[in-house]
KOLFILO-646265 format. One line per field, with one value per residue (C-alpha): residue in one letter; x, y, z. Coordinates in Angstrom, 2 decimals, padded with zeros to 5 digits. Last residue first. Layout:
// residues N
resn	c(A;...)
xx	c(X;...)
yy	c(Y;...)
zz	c(Z;...)
END
This chain:
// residues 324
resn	c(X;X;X;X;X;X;X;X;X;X;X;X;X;X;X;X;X;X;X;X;X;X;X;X;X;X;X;X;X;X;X;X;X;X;X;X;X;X;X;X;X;X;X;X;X;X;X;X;X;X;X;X;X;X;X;X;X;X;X;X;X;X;X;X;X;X;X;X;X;X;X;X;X;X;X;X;X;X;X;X;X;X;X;X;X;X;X;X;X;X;X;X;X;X;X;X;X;X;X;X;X;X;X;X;X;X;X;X;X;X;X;X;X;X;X;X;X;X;X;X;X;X;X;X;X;X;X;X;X;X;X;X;X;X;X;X;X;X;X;X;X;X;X;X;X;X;X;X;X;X;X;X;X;X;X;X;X;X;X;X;X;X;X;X;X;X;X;X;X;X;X;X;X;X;X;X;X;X;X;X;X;X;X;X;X;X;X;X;X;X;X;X;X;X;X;X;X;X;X;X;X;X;X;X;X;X;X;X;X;X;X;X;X;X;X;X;X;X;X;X;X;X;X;X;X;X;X;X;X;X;X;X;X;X;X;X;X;X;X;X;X;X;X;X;X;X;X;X;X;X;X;X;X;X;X;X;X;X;X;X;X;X;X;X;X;X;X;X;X;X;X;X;X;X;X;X;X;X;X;X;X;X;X;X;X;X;X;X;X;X;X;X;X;X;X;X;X;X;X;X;X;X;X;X;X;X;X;X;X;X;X;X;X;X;X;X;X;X;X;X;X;X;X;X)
xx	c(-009.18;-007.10;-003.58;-001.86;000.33;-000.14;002.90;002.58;006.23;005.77;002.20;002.41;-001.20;-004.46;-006.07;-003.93;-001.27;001.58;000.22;-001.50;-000.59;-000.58;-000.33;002.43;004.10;003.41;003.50;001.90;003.76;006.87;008.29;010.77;010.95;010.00;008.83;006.86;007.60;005.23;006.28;007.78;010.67;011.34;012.00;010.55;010.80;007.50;007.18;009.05;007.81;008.25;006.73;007.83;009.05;011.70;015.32;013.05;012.80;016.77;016.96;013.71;015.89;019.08;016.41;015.64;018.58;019.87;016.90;017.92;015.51;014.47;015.88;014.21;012.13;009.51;006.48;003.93;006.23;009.52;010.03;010.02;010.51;007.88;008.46;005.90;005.30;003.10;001.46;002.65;005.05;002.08;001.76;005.31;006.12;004.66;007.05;010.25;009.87;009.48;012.26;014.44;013.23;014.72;017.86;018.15;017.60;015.32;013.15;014.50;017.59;016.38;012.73;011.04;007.57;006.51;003.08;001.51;-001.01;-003.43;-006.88;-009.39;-009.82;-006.54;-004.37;-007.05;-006.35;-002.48;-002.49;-004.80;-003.04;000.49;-001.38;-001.81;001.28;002.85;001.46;000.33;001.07;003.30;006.67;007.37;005.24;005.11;008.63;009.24;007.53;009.60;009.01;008.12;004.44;002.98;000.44;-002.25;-003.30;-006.38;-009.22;-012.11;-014.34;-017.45;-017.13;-014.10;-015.58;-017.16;-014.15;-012.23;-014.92;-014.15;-010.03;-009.95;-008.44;-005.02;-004.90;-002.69;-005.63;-006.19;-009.48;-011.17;-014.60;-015.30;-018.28;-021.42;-024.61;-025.48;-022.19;-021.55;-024.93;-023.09;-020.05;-021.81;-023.31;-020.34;-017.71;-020.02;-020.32;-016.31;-015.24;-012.14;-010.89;-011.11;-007.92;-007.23;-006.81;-008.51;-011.91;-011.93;-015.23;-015.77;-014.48;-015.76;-017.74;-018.42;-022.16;-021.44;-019.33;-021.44;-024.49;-022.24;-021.58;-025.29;-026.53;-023.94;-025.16;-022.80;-022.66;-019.79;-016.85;-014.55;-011.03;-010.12;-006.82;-005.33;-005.60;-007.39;-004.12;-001.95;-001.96;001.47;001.95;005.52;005.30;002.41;-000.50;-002.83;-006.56;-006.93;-008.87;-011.32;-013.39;-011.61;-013.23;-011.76;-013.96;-011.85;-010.16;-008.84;-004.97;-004.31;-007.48;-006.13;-001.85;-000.55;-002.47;-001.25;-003.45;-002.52;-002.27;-005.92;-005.84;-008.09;-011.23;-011.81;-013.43;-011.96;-013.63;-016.98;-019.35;-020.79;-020.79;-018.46;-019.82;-020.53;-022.52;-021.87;-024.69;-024.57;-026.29;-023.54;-020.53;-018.46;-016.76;-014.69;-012.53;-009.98;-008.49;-012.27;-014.42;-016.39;-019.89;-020.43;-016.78;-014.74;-013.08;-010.55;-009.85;-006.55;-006.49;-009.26;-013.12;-013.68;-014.73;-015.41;-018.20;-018.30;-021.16;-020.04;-017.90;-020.42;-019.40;-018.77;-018.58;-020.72;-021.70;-025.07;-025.57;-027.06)
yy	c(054.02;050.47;050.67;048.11;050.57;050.03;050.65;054.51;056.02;058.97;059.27;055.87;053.95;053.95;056.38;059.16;058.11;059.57;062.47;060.65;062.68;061.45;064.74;064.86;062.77;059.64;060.67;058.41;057.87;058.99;058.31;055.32;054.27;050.36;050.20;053.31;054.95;054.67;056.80;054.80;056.60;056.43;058.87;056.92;053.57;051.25;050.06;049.72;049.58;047.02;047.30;045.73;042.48;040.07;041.36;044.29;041.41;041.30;045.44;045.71;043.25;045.11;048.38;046.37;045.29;048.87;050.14;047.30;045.37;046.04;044.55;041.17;041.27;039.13;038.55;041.26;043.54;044.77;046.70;045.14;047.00;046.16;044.97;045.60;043.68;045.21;042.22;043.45;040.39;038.02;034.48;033.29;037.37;035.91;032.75;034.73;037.28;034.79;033.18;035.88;036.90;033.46;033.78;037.28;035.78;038.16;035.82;035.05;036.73;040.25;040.13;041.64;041.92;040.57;042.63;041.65;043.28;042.28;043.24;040.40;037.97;038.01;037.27;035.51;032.37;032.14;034.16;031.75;028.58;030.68;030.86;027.23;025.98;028.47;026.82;028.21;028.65;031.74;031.44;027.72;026.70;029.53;029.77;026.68;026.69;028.98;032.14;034.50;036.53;036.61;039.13;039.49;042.65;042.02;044.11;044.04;041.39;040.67;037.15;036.25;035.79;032.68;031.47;031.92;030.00;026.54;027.48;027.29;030.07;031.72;034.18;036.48;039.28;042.78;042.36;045.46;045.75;048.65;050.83;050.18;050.79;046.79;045.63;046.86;044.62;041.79;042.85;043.33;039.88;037.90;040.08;039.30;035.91;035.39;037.41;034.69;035.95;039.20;038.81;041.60;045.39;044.97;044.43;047.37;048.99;050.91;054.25;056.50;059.78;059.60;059.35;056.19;054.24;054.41;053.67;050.13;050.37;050.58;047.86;045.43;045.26;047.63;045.33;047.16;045.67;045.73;044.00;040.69;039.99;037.87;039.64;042.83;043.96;041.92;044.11;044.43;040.52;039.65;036.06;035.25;032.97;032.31;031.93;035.91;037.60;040.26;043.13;045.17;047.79;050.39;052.68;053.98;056.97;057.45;059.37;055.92;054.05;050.42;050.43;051.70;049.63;049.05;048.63;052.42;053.49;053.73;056.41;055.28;056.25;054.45;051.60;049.22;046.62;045.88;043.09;042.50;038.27;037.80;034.23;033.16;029.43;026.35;024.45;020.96;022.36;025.37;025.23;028.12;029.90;033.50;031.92;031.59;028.04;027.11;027.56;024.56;024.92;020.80;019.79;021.23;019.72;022.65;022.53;024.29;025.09;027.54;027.69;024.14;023.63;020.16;020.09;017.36;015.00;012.15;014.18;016.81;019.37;023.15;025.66;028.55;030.32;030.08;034.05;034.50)
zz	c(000.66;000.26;-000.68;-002.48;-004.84;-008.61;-010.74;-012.62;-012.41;-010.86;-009.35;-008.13;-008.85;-006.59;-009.82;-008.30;-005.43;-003.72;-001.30;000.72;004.09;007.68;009.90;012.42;010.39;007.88;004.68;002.75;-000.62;-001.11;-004.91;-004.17;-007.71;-008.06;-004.66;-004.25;-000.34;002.79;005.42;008.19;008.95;012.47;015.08;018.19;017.91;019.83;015.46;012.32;008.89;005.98;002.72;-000.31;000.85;-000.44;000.61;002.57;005.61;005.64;005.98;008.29;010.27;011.02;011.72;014.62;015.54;015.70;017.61;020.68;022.08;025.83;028.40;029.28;031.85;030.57;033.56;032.32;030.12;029.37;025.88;022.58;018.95;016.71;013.16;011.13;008.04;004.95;002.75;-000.49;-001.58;-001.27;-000.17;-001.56;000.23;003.16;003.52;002.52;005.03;007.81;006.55;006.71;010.09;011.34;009.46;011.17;014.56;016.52;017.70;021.40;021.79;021.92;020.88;017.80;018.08;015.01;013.22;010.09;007.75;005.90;003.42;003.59;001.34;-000.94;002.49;004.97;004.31;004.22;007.46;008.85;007.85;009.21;013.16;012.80;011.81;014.83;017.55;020.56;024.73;024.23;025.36;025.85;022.57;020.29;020.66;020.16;017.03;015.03;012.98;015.92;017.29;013.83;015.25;012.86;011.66;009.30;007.39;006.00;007.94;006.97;004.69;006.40;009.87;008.62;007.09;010.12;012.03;009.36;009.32;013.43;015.84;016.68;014.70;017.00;016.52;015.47;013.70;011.56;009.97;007.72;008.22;005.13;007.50;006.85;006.64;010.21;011.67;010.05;011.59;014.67;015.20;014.23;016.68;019.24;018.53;018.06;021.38;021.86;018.20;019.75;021.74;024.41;022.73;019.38;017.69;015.42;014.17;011.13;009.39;012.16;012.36;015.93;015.80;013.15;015.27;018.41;016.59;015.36;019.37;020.21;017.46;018.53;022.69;025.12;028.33;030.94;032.07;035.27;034.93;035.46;034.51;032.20;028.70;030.19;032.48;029.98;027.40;025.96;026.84;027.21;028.66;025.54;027.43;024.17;024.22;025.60;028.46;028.81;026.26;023.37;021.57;019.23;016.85;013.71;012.88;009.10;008.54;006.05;004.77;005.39;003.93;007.11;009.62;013.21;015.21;016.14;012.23;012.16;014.58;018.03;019.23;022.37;024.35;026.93;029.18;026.93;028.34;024.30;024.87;027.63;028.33;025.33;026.41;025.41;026.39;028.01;031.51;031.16;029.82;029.87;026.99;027.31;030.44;027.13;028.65;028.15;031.05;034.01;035.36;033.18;031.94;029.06;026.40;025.45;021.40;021.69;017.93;018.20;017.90;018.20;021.95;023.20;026.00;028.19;029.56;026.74;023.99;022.74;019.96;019.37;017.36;018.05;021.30;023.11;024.01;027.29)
END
């Protein structure tokens, strides 16, 4: 057993301070995550390394367009979540229980390396919830030089952020809306803390965001608008995908409409460089320059850099933020 980090006694109880939640937990008794248990006044990592999903997945799947475009990377997600989002995409791992198998860090950084990939992405359920696990490899990671990637909704503490900062490469972190109610009624969070992590990673860590935009919840152009605004005060780079919603888990909305999202892309490009679509078959999300709209990755059957020498635009020269 793995004793997990972060944590504090309160009389006989456990209080967890990995996320924003901060579950006091009773003796035989789990976190709202069902990752933590406590056990005879241990906290103990319950899913340490049981693995429920494993594959190797385009870069662009997490999605990252500006990380080592037209790269493959290792993806491995385990159970459960610390938020309760209505529309989950993966609900079958984030609240269900779902066989699982125990692959320790140094057999999937092995993993990574027999199948020629970039790194390792924690992805699929919540890998904040996997924090141990996700400690131990990316230090094992650094060691054999393979990239480090996080898809999470950043929901977690500043003080274990900062620990994860010093391996981890790369961010997408789901900025789920722009308004705390939403976080509240629809997904269990907080907003506040979700934008503290944002705001520490960027400069870091490479980032990129994903909103999945849905129809009369968060898809309020003044809303996306000030989402826009906030991350382009943090950096005007930081790519935002906009993801178009389809029913899920217990939201039955109909899906969101292609025109609203492409209504948004417009607002969000009013102070960010690079904004992409997503779930919309037939967009254009090739990466274009900026300043003088020289294509840059071309994103179709085959993803192309074709845009770049010396990390700058081959046409007019301005640096493009584009890690390789």
């Amino acid at each position: 057993m793995r004793e997990a980090l972060f944590y504090t006694m309160e009389g006989d109880k456990i209080r967890c301070n990995l996320c924003p939640h901060e579950c006091l937990i009773p003796e035989g008794k789990s976190g709202l995550c069902r990752q933590r248990k406590h056990v005879n006044g241990t906290l103990i990592a319950e899913g340490y390394a049981m693995v429920s999903s494993i594959a190797m997945d385009p870069i662009e799947k997490k999605p990252l367009y500006h990380f080592y475009p037209g790269s493959f990377i290792l993806s491995v997600g385990g159970l459960w979540c610390n938020l309760r989002c209505s529309f989950c995409q993966n609900w079958h791992i984030a609240h269900r229980e779902q066989p699982t198998v125990f692959v320790a860090p140094d057999k999937l950084v092995e993993m990574a390396i027999e199948h020629n990939s970039i790194g390792i992405a924690f992805t699929y359920n919540e890998p904040i919830i996997w924090y141990e696990y996700i400690l131990d490899t990316a230090q094992l990671c650094k060691q054999k030089d393979l990239k480090v990637v996080l898809v999470t909704n950043g929901f977690v503490q500043v003080e274990p952020l900062k620990d994860l900062l010093l391996y981890v490469d790369a961010f997408n972190i789901d900025v789920k809306a722009f308004n705390e109610q939403f976080y509240r009624k629809i997904c269990g969070g907080n907003l506040s803390a979700v934008k503290r992590v944002v705001e520490q990673a960027a400069g870091k860590a490479h980032v990129e965001i994903t909103t999945l935009i849905i129809g009369g919840l968060n898809d309020d152009k003044e809303e996306i608008r000030e989402l826009a605004r906030w991350l382009s005060g943090i950096d005007k780079n930081i790519p935002l995908h906009l993801s178009r919603y389809y029913p899920n888990y217990r939201m039955q909305l109909p899906p969101t409409p292609v025109t609203t999202l492409y209504e948004l892309r417009d607002v969000a490009r009013e102070y960010l460089n690079f904004v992409y679509i997503g779930n919309v078959i037939g967009a254009d999300n090739n990466t274009y320059c900026p300043e003088c709209g020289q294509k840059i990755v071309d994103r179709g059957y085959v993803i192309r850099v074709m845009g770049l020498k010396d990390k700058r635009c081959i046409n007019c020269g301005i640096a493009i933020p584009i890690v390789m």
